[in-house]
C-alpha positions as CSV (number, residue, x, y, z in Angstrom):
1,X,10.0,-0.2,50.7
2,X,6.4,-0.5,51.5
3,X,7.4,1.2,55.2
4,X,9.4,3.9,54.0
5,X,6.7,5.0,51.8
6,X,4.0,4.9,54.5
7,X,6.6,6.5,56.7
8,X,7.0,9.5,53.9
9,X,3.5,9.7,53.2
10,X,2.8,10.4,56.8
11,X,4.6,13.6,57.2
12,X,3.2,15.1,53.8
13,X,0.2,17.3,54.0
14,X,-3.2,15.9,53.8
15,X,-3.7,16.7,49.6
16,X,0.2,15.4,49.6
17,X,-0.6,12.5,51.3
18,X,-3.8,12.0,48.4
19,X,-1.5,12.7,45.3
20,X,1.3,10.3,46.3
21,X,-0.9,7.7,47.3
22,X,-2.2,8.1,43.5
23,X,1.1,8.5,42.1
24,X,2.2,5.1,43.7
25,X,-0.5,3.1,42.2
26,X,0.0,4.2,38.3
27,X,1.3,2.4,35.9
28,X,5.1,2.6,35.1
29,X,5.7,3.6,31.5
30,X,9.0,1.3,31.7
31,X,8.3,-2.3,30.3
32,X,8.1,-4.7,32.9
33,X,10.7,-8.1,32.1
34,X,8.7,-10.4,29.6
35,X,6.3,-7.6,28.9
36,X,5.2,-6.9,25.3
37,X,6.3,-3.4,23.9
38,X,4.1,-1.6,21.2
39,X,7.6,-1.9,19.2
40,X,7.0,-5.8,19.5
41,X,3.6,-5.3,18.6
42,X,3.6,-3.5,15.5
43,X,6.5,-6.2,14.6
44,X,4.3,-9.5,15.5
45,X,1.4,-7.6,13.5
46,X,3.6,-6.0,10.7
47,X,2.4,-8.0,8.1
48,X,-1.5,-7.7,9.0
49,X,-1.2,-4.0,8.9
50,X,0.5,-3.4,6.0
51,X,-2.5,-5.3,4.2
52,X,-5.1,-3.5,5.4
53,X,-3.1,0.2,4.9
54,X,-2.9,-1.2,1.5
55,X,-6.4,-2.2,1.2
56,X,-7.3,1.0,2.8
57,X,-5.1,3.2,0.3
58,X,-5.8,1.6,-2.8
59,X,-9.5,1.5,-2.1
60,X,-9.8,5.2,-1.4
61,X,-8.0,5.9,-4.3
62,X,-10.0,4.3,-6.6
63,X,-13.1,6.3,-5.3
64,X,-11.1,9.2,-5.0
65,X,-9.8,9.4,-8.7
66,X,-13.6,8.1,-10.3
67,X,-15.0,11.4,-8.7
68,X,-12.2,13.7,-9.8
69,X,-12.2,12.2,-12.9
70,X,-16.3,12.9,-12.8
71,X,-15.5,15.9,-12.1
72,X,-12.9,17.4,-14.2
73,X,-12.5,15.1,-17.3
74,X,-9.3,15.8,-17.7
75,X,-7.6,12.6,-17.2
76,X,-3.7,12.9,-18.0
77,X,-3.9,15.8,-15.9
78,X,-4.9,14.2,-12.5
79,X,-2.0,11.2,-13.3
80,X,0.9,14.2,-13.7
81,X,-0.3,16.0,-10.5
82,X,-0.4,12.9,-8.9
83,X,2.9,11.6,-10.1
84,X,4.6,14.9,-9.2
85,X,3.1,15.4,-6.3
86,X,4.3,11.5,-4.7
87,X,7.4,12.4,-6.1
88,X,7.9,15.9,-4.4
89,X,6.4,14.7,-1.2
90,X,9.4,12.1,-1.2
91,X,12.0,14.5,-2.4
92,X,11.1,17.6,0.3
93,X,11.3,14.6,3.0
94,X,14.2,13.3,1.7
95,X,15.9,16.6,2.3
96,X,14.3,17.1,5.9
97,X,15.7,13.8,6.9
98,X,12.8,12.0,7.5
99,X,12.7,9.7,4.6
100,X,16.2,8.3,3.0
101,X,15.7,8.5,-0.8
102,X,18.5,7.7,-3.5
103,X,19.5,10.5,-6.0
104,X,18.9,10.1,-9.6
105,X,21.6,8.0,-10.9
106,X,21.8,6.6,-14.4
107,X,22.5,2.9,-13.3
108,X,19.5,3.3,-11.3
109,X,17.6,5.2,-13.8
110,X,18.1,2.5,-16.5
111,X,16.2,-0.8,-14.7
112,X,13.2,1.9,-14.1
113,X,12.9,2.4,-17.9
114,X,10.5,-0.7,-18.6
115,X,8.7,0.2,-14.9
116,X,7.8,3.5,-16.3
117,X,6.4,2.5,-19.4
118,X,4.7,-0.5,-17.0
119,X,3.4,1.9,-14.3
120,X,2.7,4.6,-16.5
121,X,0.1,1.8,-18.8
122,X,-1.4,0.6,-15.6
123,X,-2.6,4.3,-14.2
124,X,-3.6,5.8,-17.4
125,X,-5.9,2.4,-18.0
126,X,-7.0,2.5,-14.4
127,X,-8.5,5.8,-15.0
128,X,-10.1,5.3,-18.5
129,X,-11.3,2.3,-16.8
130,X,-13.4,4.9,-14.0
131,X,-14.0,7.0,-17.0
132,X,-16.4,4.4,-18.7
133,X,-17.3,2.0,-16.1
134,X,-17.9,2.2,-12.6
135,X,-15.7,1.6,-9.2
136,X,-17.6,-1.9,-8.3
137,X,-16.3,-3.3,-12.0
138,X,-12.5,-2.2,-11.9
139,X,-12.5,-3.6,-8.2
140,X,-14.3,-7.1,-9.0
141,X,-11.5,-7.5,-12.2
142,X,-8.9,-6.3,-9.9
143,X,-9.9,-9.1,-7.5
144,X,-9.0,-11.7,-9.9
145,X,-5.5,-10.8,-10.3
146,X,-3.7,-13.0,-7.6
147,X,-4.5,-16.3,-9.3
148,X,-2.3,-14.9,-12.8
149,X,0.7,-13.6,-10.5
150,X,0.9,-16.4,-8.4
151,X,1.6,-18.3,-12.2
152,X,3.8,-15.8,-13.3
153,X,5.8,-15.9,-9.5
154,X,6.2,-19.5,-10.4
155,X,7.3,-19.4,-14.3
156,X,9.8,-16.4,-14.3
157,X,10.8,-15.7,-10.7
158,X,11.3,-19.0,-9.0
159,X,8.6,-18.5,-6.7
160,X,6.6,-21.5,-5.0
161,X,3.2,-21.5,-6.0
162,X,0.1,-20.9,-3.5
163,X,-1.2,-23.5,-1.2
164,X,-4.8,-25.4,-2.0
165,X,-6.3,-22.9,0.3
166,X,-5.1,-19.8,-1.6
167,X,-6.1,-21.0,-4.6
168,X,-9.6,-21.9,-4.1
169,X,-10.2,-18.7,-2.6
170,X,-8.9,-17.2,-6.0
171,X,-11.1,-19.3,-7.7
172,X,-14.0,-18.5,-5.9
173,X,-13.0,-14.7,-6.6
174,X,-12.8,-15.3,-10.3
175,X,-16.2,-17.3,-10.4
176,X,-17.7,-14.2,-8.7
177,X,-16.2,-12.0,-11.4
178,X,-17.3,-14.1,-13.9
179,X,-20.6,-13.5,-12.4
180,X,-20.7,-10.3,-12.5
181,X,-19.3,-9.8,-15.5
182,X,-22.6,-11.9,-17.1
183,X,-25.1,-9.6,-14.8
184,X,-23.8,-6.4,-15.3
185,X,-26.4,-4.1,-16.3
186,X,-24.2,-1.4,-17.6
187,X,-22.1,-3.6,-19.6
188,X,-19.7,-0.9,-22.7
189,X,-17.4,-2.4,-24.7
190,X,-15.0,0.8,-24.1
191,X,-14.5,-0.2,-20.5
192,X,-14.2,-3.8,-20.8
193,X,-11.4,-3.0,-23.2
194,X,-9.5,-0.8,-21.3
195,X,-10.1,-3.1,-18.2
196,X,-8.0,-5.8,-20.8
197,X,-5.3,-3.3,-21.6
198,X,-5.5,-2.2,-17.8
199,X,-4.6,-6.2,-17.0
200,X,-1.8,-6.4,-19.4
201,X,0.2,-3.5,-18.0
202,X,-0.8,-4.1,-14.3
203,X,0.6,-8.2,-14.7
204,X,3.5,-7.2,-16.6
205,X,4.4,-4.0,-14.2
206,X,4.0,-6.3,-11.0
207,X,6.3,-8.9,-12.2
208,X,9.4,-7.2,-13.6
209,X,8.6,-4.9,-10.4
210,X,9.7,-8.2,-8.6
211,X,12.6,-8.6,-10.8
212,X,14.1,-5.5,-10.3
213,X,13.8,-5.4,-6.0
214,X,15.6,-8.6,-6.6
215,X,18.0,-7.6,-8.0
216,X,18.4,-3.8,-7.9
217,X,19.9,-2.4,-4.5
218,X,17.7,0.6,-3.4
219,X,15.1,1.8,-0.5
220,X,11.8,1.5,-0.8
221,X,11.8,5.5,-0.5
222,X,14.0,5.9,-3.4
223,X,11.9,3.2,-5.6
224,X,8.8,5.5,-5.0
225,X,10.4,8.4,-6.4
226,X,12.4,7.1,-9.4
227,X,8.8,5.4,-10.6
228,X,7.0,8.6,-9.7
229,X,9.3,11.4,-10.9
230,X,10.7,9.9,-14.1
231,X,6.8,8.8,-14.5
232,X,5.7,12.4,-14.6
């Protein structure tokens, strides 16, 4: 093989001879056997980067919705454009054929009942939360959340509980809330209230959330756009 391609270089022309000499030595964009694929990758990885698009998204939008909020005190108003505007991104996708979305169905609408009055609880608290109290107070309480679900996991979905690892970490997040709930310079009543109502909703909407993936057939797609749709 080697020969043949010496032999064919030989009666290109000289600037011939230089790009298939160049062409010979770069890399194949076919897999080699026992090679690892960027499909394999993202799979070996999957987990690791859903966590930190998560943590990405859900910090950005805390920031995000404390300035609008600064901004524009108005807000219901910033929850329904929000709402309609997840929903409508889904929907318009949906019909493209990118994303596969169920239609609205009754027996699908009906589980999404107590979600809605969940999620609905848990976004407008989160942003009279911002309204009264700043981003570095709702994030610290939000922190301290694990250690309650991992409880509730165990008592009404069957769930193990967290290792002696997890836990202590949790613990060591609540004892730093605790802290800064005792320094906090710009301590209001308002906000620590709403940050208590914010809590309820956000543990009750995360479990029966659980409850009905188990046991409610549907794409993830179509989950995001019943909650956000009939939430609007």
């Amino acid at each position: 093989m080697t020969a043949l391609a010496a032999g064919k270089s030989e009666l290109l022309l000289p600037q011939q001879q230089h790009d298939f000499k160049v062409l010979r030595w770069l890399p194949s964009s076919k897999p080699q056997p026992g090679q690892p694929t960027w499909g394999h990758i993202l799979q070996q990885w999957k987990i690791t980067l859903i966590l930190l698009y998560y943590g990405l998204c859900s910090s950005t939008l805390i920031v995000i919705n404390k300035v609008a909020v600064h901004q524009l005190r108005a807000p219901v108003f910033i929850l329904v454009l929000q709402l309609l505007f997840a929903a409508g991104s889904v929907k318009f996708l949906t019909v493209l054929g990118t994303l596969d979305a169920e239609n609205l169905q009754w027996r699908l609408v009906r589980p999404f009942l107590l979600i809605i009055v969940g999620f609905l609880g848990t976004v407008f608290a989160n942003i009279k939360v911002l309204v009264y109290s700043n981003v570095e107070t709702f994030i610290t309480f939000r922190s301290s959340t694990p250690l309650v679900l991992s409880v509730f996991d165990y008592l009404f979905l069957g769930r193990k509980l967290p290792g002696g690892r997890s836990i202590f970490s949790i613990l060591l997040l609540i004892l730093s809330c605790s802290g800064y709930t005792y320094f906090d310079q710009g301590f209001k009543l308002q906000a620590y209230t709403w940050l208590c109502v914010w809590y309820c909703f956000f543990l009750f909407e995360a479990c029966y959330v659980k409850h009905v993936c188990d046991t409610v057939a549907m794409s993830n797609w179509g989950r995001v756009f019943y909650t956000n749709l009939l939430s609007g």
